[in-house]
C-alpha positions as CSV (number, residue, x, y, z in Angstrom):
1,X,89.4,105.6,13.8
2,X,90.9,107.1,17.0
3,X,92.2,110.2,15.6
4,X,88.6,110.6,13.8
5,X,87.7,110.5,17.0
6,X,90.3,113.0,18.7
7,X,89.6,115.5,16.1
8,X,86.0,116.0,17.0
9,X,86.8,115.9,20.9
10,X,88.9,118.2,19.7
11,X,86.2,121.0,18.5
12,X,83.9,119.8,21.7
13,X,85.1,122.0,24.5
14,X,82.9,121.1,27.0
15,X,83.0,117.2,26.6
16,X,85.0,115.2,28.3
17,X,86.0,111.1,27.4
18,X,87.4,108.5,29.7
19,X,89.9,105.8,28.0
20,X,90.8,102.6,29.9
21,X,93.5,100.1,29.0
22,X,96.1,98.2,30.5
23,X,99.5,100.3,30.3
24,X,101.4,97.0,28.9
25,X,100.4,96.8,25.4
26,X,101.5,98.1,22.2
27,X,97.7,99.4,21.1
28,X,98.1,101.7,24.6
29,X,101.1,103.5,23.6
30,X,99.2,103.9,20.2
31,X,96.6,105.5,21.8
32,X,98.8,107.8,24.0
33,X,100.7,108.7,20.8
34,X,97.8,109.7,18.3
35,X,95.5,111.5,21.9
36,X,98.7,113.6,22.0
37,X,99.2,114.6,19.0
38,X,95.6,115.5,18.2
39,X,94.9,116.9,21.8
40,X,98.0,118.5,23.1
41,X,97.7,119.9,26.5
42,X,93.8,118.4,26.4
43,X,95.1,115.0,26.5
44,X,96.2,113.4,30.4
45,X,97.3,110.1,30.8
46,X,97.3,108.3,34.5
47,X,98.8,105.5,35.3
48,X,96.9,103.7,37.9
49,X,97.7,100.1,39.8
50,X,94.1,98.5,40.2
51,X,94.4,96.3,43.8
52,X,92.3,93.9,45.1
53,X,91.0,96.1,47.9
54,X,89.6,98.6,45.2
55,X,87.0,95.6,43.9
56,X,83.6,95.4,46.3
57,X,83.4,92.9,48.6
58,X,81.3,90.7,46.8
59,X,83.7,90.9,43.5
60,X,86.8,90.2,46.4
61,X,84.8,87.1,47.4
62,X,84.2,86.2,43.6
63,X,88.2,86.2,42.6
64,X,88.6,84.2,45.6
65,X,86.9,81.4,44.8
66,X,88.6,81.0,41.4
67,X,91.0,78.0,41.0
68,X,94.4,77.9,40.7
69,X,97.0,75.9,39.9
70,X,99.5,75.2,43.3
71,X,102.2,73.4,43.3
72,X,100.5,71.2,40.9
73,X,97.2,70.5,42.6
74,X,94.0,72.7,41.6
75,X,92.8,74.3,44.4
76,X,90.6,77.7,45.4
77,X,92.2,80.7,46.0
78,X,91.0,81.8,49.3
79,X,92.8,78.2,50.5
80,X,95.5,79.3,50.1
81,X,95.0,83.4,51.8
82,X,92.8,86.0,51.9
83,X,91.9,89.1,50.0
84,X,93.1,91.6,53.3
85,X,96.6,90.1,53.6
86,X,97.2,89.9,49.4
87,X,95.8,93.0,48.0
88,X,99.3,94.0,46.6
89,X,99.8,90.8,44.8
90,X,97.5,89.2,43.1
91,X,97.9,89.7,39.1
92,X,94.1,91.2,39.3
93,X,94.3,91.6,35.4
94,X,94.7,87.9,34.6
95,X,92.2,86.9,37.5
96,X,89.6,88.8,35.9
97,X,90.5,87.7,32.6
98,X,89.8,84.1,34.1
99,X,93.9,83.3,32.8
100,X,94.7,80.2,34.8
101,X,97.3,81.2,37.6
102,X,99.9,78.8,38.2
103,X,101.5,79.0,42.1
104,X,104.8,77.1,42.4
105,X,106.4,74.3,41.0
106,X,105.2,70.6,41.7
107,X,107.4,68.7,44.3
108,X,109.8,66.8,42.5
109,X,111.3,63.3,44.2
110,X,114.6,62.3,44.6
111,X,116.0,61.1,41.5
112,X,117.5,58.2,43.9
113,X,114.7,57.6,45.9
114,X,113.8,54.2,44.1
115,X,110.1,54.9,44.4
116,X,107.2,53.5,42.0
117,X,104.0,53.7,43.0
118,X,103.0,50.8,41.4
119,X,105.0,48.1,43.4
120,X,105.6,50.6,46.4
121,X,104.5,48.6,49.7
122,X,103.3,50.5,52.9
123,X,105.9,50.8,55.5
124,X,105.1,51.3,59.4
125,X,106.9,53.5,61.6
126,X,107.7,52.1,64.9
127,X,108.1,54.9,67.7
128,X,110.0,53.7,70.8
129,X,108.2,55.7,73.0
130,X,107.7,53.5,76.1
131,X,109.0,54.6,79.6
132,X,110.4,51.8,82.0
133,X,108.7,52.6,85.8
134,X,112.2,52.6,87.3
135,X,111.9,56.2,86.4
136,X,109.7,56.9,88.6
137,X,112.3,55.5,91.6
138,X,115.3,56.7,90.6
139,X,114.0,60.2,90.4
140,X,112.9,60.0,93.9
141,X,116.4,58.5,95.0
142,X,118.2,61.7,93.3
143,X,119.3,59.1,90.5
144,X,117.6,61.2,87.7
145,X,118.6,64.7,87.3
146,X,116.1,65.7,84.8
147,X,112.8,67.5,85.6
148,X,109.3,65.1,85.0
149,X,106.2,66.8,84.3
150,X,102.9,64.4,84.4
151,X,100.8,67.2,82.8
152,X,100.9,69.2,79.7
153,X,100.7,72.7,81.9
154,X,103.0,71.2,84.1
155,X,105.4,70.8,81.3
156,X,105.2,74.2,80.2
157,X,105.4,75.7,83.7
158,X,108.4,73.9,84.7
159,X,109.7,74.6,81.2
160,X,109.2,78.5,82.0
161,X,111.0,78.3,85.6
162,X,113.9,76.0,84.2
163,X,114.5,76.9,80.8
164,X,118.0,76.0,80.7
165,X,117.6,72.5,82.4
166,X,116.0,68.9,80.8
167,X,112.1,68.9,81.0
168,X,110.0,65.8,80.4
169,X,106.5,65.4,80.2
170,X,105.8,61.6,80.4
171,X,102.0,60.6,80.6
172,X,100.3,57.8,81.9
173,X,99.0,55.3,79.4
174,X,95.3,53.3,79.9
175,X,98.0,50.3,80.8
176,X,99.2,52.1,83.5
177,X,102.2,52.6,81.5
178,X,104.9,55.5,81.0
179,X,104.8,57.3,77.7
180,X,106.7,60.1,76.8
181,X,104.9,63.0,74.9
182,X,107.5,66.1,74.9
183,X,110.8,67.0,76.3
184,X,112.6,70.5,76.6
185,X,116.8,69.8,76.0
186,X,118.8,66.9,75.7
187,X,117.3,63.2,76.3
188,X,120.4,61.5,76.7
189,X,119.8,60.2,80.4
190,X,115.8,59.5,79.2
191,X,117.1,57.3,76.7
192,X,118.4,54.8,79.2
193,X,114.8,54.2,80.1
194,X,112.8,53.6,76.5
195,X,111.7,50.4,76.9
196,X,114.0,48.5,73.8
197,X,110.9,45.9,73.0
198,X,107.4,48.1,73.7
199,X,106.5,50.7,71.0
200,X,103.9,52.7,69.6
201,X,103.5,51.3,65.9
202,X,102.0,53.9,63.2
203,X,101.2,52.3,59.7
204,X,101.1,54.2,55.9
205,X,97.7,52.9,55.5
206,X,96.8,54.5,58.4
207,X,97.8,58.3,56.7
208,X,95.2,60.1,59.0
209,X,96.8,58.3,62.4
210,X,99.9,59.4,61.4
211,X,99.3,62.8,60.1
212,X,97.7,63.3,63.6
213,X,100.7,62.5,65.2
214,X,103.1,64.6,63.1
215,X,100.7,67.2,63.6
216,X,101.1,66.8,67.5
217,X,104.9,66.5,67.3
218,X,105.7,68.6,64.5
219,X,109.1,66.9,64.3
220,X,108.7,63.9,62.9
221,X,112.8,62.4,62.4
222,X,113.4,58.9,60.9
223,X,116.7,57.3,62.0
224,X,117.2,54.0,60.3
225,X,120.2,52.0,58.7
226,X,121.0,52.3,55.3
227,X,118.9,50.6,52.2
228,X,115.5,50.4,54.6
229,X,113.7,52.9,52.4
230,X,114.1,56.2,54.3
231,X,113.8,58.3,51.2
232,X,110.8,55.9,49.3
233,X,109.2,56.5,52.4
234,X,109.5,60.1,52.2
235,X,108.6,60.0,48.5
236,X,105.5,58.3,49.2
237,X,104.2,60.0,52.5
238,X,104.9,63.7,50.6
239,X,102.6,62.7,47.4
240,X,99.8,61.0,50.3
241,X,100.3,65.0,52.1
242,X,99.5,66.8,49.2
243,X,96.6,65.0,48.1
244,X,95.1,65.0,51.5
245,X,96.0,68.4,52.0
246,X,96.8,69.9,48.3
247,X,96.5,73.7,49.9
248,X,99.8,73.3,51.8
249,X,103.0,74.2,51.1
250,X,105.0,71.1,50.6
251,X,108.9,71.8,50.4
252,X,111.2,68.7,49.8
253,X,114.8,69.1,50.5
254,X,117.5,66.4,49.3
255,X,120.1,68.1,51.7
256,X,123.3,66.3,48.4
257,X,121.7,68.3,46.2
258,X,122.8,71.5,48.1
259,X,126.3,71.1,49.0
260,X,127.5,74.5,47.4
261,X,124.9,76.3,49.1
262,X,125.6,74.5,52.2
263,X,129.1,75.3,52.1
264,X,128.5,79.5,51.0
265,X,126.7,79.3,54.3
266,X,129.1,78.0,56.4
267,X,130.3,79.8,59.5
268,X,127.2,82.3,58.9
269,X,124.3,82.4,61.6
270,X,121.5,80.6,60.7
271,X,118.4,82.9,61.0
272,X,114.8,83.7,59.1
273,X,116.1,85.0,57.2
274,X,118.2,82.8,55.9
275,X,116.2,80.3,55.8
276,X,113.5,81.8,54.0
277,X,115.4,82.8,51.2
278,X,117.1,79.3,51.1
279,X,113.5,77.5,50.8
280,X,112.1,80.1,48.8
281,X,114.7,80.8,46.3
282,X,117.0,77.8,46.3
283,X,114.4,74.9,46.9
284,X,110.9,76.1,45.3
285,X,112.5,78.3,43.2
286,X,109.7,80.7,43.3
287,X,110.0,83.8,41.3
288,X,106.9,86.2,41.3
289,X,105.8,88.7,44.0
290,X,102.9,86.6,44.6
291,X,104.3,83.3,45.0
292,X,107.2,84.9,47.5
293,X,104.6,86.9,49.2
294,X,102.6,84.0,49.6
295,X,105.1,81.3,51.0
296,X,106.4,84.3,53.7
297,X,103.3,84.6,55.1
298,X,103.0,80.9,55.3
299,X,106.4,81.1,56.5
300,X,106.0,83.9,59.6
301,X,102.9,82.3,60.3
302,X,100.5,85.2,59.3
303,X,98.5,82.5,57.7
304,X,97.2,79.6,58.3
305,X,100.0,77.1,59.2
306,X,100.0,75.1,56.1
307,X,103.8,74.8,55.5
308,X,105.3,70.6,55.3
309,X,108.7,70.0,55.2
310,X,110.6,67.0,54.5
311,X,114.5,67.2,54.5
312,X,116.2,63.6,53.6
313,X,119.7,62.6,54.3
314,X,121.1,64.1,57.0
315,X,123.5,61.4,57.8
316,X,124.8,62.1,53.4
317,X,126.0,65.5,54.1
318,X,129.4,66.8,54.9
319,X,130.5,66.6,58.8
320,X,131.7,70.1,58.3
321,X,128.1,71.2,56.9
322,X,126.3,69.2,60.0
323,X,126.2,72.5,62.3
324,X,124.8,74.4,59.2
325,X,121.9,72.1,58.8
326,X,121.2,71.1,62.4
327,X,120.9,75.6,62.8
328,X,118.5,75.5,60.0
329,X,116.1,72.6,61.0
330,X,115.9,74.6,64.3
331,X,114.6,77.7,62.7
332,X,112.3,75.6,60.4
333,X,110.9,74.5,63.9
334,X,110.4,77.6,65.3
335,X,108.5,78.6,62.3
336,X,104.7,78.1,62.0
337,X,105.4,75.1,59.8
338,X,102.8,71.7,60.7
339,X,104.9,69.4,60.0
340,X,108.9,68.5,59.6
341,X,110.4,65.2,58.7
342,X,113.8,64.8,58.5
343,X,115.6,61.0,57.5
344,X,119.2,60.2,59.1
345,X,121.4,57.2,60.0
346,X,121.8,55.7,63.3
347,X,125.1,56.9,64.3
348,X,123.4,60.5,63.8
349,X,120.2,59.7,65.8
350,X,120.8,60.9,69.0
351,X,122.6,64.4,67.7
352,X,119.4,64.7,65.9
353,X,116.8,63.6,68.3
354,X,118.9,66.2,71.0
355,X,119.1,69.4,69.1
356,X,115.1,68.7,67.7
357,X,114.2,67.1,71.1
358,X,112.4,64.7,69.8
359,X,112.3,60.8,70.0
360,X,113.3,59.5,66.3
361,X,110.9,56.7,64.5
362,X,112.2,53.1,62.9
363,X,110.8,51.5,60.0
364,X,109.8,47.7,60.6
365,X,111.8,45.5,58.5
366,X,109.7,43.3,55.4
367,X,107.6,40.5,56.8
368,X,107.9,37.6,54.6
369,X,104.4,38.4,53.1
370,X,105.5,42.2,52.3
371,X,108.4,40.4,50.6
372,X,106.0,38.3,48.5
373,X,103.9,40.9,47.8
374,X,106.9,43.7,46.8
375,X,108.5,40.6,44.3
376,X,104.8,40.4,42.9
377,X,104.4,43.6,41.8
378,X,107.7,44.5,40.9
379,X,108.0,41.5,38.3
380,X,104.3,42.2,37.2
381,X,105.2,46.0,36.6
382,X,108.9,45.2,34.5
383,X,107.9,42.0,33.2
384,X,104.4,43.5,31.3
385,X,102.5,40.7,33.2
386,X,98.9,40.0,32.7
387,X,96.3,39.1,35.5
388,X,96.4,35.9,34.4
389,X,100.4,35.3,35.6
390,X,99.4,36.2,39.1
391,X,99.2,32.7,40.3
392,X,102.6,31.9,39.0
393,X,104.1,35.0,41.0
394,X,103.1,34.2,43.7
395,X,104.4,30.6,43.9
396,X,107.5,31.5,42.7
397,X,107.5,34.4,45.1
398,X,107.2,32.2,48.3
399,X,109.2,29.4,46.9
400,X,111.9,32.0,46.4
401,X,111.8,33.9,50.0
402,X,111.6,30.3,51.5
403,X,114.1,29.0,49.9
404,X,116.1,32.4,50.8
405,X,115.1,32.0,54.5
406,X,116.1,28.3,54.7
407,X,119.4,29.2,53.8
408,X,120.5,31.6,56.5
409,X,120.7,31.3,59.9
410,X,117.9,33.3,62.1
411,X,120.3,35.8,63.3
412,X,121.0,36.6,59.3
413,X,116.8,36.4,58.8
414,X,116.9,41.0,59.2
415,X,119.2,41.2,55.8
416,X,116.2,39.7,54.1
417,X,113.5,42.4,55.5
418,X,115.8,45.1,54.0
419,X,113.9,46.5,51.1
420,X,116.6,47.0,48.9
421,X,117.7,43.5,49.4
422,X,114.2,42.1,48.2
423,X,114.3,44.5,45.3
424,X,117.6,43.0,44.5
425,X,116.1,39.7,44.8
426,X,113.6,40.4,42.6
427,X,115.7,41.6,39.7
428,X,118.2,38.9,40.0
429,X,115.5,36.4,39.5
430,X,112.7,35.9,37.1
431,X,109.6,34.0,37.2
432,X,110.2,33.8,33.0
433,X,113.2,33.3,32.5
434,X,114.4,32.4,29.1
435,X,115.1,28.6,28.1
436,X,115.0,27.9,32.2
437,X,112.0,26.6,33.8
438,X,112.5,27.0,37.5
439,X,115.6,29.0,38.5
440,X,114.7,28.6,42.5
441,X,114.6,24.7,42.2
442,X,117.8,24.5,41.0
């Protein structure tokens, strides 16, 4: 048909034919091959990239608001950027083909994270962020060295004029009482002041409360002994992020799983640079021009600031990697990211809360209800339980935990609101147990 075609363009001198196609297919280089042929010299083939910026504004606005798929979650395009900053990388062809475009890979948890949403139980954070007044007096006695700032503009001018010395901005509370909001260096000498039994208490089931605070802080670091439920916490609060907020980039580092990266890195500067092409490339794994153009912006902070990162177990890595790590959580900071979480041990807390200057978190230990309510679900879940078995779980549930707490002494009484404990508890015994009635009364 085409070189029908050719032939009687051919003896029509004065006409001319426009072809379009897409240059990757086979039925193009078919075309080229039989126009030549037949044509010659009267046969010219361009090669031309269409762009998003060659489209009217109206057609822009239209490709926009087609769906993707990122990281996921289905969610418009012009979420995620706009038609000025992208015009090189959008795959124009398969928007306007209505293909579905898939953006990065869904956040995967920790294969040792423990977490199942189904018997999961809400944690709090507890944020000891309470000033004693001494403070106050021992400032004016030339007992505390550090710089106070009352205001938020008094906290960035004094940071300006002393950028080398400790700035804290402590605010007054409705109680009259001291609370710390920001700090610039180390907060060694302000930890002598935190008030050990006042805190600020922020609760999972309260997601917006707490999302407003990490978006205030921007570090958010968790320092808590081992088998509390760092990393389920983590699990859980990055799938509650990305359905409240399913346009932003959420980036989950296990820091064990990287130990031959860490080490390639070691004695190198941490920069950007770096950085970016760890997350990018290592973490998300992202592979086309689109995808990397569109977490570098993120990234740089040309767009929005819609970047979440959650690192877990800095206290699991190598000592010799700890400088590595510590370099890269500072850059992450001074990115436009919203948020950063980062999990560690006691013993690392203070490193961590010095180099990040922030004030960690604790997670409040199980009540004896959460217990009851964590064996509940867990044996309903494994045991293929019906509604109708509820009543026995939860007699043998507080049977069991006060039978548990009857047997140790008060100062013992914390070992039982350690999470993994409980779950231990709760596969060790069984409400149906074979040939045994009652296991706890015996």
């Amino acid at each position: 048909m085409f070189e029908k075609m050719f032939n009687i363009l051919k003896l029509k001198k004065n006409m001319e034919i426009i072809l379009t196609t897409q240059s990757k297919i086979e039925f193009t280089a078919f075309i080229q091959e039989t126009a030549t042929e037949t044509l010659g010299e009267g046969f010219i083939t361009t090669d031309e990239q269409l762009t998003c910026s060659d489209l009217t504004v109206s057609s822009q606005k239209m490709i926009l608001e087609e769906s993707v798929i990122f990281q996921g979650r289905r969610v418009a395009l012009n979420q995620l950027t706009s038609a000025e900053s992208m015009t090189d990388s959008f795959p124009l062809a398969d928007l306007l083909q209505e293909k579905e475009l898939t953006i990065g890979e869904e956040p995967v948890q920790s294969a040792g994270s423990g977490y199942n949403e189904k018997y999961y139980i809400d944690r709090t954070l507890i944020h000891n962020i309470i000033i004693r007044q001494d403070i106050s007096t021992d400032k004016q006695e030339g007992k505390f060295a550090d710089i106070l700032a009352s205001t938020e503009q008094q906290f960035k001018q004094f940071c300006q004029q002393n950028p080398k010395n400790n700035v804290h901005w402590l605010e007054n509370d409705k109680s009259g009482g001291l609370v710390w909001q920001q700090s610039q260096g180390d907060l060694e000498t302000l930890r002598k002041y935190t008030e050990a039994h006042k805190s600020h208490s922020y609760a999972l089931s309260d997601i917006e409360k707490l999302l407003q605070q990490a978006k205030e802080k921007r570090v958010m670091v968790i320092a808590d002994k081992a088998r509390m439920g760092k990393t389920t916490v983590q699990t859980n609060l990055s799938k509650r992020v990305k359905q409240m907020y399913p346009a932003h980039w959420l980036v989950r580092i296990d820091l064990k799983d990287y130990t031959e990266l860490l080490e390639a890195q070691k004695g190198k500067k941490m920069n950007k640079g770096r950085v970016l092409e760890f997350v990018s490339k290592e973490v998300l794994k992202l592979e086309s021009h689109l995808e990397k153009n569109l977490f570098k912006k993120c990234f740089e902070g040309n767009e929005t600031n819609k970047l979440v990162v959650m690192v877990d177990g800095f206290d699991e890595i190598s000592p010799k990697h700890k400088e590595t790590v510590i370099e890269m959580l500072q850059v992450l900071k001074q990115t436009s990211l919203e948020q950063l979480w980062v999990t560690t041990r006691p013993h690392l807390r203070e490193e961590l809360e010095d180099k990040l200057q922030q004030l960690s978190y604790t997670l409040q230990p199980f009540s004896e209800f959460e217990q009851v309510e964590f064996l509940k679900k867990f044996w309903y879940e494994n045991l293929n339980l019906e509604d109708k078995d509820q009543d026995r779980l939860q007699n043998f549930a507080e049977a069991l935990i006060n039978k548990l707490t009857q047997s140790i002494t008060d100062k013992d009484r914390e070992f039982t609101g350690i999470p993994l404990q409980t779950r231990m508890l709760a596969e060790a015994f069984n409400p149906y147990p074979p040939n045994v009635e009652n296991r706890v009364s015996s």
